[in-house]
C-alpha positions as CSV (number, residue, x, y, z in Angstrom):
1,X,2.2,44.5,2.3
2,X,5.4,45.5,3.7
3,X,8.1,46.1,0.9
4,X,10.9,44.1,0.9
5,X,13.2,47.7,1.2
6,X,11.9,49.2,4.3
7,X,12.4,45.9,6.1
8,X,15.0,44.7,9.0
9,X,18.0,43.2,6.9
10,X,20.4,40.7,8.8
11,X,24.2,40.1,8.1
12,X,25.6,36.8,8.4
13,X,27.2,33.7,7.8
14,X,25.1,31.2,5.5
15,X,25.4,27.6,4.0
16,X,23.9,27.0,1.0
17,X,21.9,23.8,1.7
18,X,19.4,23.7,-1.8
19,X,19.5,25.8,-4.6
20,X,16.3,26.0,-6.7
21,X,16.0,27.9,-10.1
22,X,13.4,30.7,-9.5
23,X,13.3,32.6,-12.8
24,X,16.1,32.8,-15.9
25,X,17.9,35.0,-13.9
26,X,16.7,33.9,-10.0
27,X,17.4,31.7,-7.3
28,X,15.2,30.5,-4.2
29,X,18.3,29.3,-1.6
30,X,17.7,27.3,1.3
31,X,20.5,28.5,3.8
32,X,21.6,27.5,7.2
33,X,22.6,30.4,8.9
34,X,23.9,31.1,13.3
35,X,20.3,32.4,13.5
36,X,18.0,29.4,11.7
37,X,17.1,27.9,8.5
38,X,16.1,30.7,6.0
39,X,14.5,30.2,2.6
40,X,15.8,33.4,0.5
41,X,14.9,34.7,-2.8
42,X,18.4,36.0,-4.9
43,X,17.0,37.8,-7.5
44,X,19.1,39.1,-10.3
45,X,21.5,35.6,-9.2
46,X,22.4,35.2,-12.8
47,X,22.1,38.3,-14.3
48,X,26.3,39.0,-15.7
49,X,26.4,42.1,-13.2
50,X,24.1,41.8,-9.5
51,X,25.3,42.1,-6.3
52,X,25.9,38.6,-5.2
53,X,29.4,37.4,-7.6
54,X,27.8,34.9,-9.7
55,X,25.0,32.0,-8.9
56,X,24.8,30.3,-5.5
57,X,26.3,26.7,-5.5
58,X,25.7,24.3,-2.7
59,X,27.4,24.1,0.2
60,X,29.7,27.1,-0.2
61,X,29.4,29.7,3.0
62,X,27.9,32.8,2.0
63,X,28.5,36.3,3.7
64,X,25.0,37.9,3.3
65,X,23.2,40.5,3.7
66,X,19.0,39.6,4.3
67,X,16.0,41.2,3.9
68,X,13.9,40.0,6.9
69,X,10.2,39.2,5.9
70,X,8.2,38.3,8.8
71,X,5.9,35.5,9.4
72,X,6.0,31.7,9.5
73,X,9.1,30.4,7.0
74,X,8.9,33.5,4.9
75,X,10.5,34.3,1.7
76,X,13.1,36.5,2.6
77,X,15.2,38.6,0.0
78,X,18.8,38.4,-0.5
79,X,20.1,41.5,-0.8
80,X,24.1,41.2,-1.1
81,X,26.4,38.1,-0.7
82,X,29.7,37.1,-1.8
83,X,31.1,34.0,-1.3
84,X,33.8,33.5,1.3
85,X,34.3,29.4,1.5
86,X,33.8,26.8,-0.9
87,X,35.4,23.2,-0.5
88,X,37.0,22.4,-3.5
89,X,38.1,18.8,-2.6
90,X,34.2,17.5,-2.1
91,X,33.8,16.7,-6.0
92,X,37.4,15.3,-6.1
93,X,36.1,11.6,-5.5
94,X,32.3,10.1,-4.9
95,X,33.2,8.9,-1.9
96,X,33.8,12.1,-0.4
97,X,31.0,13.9,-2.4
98,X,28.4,11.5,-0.7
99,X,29.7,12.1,2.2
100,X,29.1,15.9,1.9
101,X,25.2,14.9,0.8
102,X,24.9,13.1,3.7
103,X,25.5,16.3,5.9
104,X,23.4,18.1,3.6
105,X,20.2,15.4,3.5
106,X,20.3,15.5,7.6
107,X,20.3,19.3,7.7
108,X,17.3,19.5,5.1
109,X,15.5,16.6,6.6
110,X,16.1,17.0,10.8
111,X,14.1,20.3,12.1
112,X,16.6,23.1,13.6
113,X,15.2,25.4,16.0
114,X,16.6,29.1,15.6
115,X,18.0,27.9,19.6
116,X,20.1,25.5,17.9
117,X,21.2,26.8,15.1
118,X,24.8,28.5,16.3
119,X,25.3,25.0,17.2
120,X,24.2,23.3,14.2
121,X,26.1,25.6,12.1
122,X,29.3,25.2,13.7
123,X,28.6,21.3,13.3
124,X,28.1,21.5,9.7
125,X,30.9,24.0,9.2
126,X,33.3,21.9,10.9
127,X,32.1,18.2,9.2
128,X,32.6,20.1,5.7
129,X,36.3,21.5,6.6
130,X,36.6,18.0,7.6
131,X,35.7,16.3,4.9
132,X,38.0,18.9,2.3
133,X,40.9,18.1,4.5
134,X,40.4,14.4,3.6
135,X,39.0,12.7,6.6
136,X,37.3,9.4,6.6
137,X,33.9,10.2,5.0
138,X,32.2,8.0,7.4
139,X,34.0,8.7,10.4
140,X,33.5,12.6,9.7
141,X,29.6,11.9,8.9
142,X,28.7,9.6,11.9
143,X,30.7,12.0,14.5
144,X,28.1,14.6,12.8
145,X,24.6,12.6,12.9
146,X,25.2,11.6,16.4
147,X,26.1,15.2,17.3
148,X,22.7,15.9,15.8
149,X,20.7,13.5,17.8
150,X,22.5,14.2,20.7
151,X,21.2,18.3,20.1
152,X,17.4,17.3,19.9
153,X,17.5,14.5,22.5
154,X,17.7,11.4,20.7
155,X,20.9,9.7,21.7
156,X,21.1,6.1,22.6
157,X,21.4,4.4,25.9
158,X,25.0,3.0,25.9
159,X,25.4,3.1,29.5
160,X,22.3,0.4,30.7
161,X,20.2,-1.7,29.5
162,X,17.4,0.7,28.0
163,X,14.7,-2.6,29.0
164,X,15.7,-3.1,32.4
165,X,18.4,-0.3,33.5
166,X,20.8,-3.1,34.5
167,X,24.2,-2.9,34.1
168,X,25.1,-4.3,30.7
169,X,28.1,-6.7,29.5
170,X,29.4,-5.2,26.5
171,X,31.2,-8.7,25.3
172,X,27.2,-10.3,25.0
173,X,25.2,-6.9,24.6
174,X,22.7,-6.4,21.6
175,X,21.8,-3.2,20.2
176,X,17.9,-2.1,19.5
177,X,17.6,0.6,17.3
178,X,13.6,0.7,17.9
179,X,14.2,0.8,21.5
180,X,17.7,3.6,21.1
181,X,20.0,1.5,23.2
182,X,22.0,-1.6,24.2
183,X,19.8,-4.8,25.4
184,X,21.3,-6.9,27.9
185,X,21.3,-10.6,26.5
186,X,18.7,-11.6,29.3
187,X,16.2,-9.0,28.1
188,X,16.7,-9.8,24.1
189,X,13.1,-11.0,23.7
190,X,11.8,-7.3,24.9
191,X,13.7,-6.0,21.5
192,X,13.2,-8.0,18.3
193,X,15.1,-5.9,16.4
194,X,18.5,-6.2,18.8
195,X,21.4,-7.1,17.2
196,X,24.8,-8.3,18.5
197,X,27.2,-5.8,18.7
198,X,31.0,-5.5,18.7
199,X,32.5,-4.2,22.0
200,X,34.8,-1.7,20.2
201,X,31.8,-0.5,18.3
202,X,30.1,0.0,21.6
203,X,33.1,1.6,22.7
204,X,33.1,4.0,19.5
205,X,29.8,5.0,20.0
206,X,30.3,6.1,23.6
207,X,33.0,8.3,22.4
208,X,31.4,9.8,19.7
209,X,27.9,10.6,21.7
210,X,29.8,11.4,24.9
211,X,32.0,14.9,23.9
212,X,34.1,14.3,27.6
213,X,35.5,11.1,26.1
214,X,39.0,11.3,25.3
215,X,39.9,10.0,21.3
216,X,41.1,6.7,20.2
217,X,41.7,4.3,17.1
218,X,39.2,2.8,15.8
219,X,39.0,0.6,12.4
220,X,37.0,1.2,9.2
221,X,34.8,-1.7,10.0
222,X,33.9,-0.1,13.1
223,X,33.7,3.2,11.8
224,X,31.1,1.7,9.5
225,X,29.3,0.0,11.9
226,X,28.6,3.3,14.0
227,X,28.0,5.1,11.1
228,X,24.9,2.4,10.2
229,X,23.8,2.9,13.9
230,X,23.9,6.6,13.9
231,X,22.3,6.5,10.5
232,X,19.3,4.2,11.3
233,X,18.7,6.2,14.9
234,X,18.6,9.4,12.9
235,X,15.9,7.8,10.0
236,X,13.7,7.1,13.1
237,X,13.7,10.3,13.9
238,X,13.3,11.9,11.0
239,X,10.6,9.0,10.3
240,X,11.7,8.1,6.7
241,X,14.5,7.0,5.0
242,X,17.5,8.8,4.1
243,X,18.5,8.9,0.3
244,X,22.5,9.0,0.4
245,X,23.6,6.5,2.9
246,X,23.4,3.2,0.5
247,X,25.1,5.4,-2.3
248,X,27.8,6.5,0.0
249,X,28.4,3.1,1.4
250,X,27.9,1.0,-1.9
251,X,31.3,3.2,-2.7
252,X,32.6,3.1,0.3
253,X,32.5,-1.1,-0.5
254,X,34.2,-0.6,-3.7
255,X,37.7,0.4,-1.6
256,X,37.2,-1.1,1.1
257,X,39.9,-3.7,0.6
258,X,43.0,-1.6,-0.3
259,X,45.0,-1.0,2.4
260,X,44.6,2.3,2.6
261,X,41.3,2.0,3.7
262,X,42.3,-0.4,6.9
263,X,44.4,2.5,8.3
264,X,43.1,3.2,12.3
265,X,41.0,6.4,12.5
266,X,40.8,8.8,15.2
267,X,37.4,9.2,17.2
């Protein structure tokens, strides 16, 4: 076996996604990195002196320096790291903290090809920054999930009807979730799931999936509604049910009638 000293060591960029006690003084990190997912042993983590300032927290961006073990998901070695962003303002209320988990449970749960990982990265970067700076939790979250689906092919149909291809009437169209797309009100018995939909939620969601779409207001009600579309698309393609959304909306409900929270929010 190949020792972990003579092998090909990578610097970069890392979020910590999971953190997993490995020893007394050890830590197995999952990371996201510009180059793929990595599972990484920190050895020496908590030891008072090592080469990595203190014990991993998650998501904080790590500069690192990586032992590269080859071979299918590997246990690679971590050998330097200091920490270069963290984002205090994620623990400052729940709201905002489930928020954060929902970014994280997507990234842990959703596959990411080393081919899309720059991409991915800069996404999850830039929903985190987003979040600290004190946007909308659910606005920051569904603009991520159906960037995310829109990476790996599973965005909806919001231009047609995904049963018949006609044109559809946004002021009578259903959504499917089953069938990923808006149902024309003539073909509703094709999709028993479809659901009336809003046509500003319609038009939110087209602006979100669709970068080239120029921004506009949108209420929190809508917000939520997109965020409960993008959230149930990405569960089906994930095929199980995500953990944080119910948490993160149960306290979204708890505010959602002071005024602040009826404020427009950008797209």
């Amino acid at each position: 076996m190949l020792a972990y000293s003579t092998m090909p060591e990578l610097h970069t960029e890392a979020i910590v996604l999971r953190v997993t006690p490995y020893s007394e003084t050890s830590q197995v990190l999952r990371l996201l990195t510009p180059h793929g997912m990595r599972s990484i042993l920190a050895r020496g983590i908590k030891r008072p002196r090592n080469a990595f300032g203190g014990p991993a927290d998650i998501l904080t961006v790590l500069e690192a320096d990586i032992a590269v073990k080859r071979g299918h998901d590997p246990l690679h070695m971590l050998s330097r790291a200091r920490q270069t962003i963290w984002f205090p303002n994620l623990r400052h209320s729940l709201t905002v903290y489930y928020g954060a988990e929902y970014l994280r449970e997507i990234a842990l749960a959703i596959p990411t090809p080393d081919h899309d990982a720059p991409k991915t990265f800069d996404l999850m970067l830039r929903a985190l920054a987003a979040l600290n700076d004190g946007h909308l939790p659910v606005a920051v979250d569904a603009r991520f999930a159906a960037a995310i689906l829109r990476l790996h092919g599973l965005e909806p149909q919001l231009g047609h009807c995904v049963v018949s291809g006609d044109e559809v009437n946004d002021n009578t169209a259903l959504f499917s979730h089953l069938e990923s797309g808006l149902v024309s009100s003539k073909q509703a018995s094709h999709a028993p799931d479809a659901v009336r939909m809003r046509p500003e939620v319609i038009d939110l969601l087209r602006r979100i999936f669709d970068t080239n779409r120029s921004e506009g207001e949108f209420r929190i009600d809508f917000w939520l509604a997109a965020f409960n579309v993008c959230t149930r698309l990405m569960e089906l393609g994930v095929g199980r049910m995500l953990r944080v959304p119910p948490l993160l909306l149960a306290e979204m409900a708890r505010g959602v009638a002071k005024p602040a929270h009826k404020q427009a929010v950008h797209a």
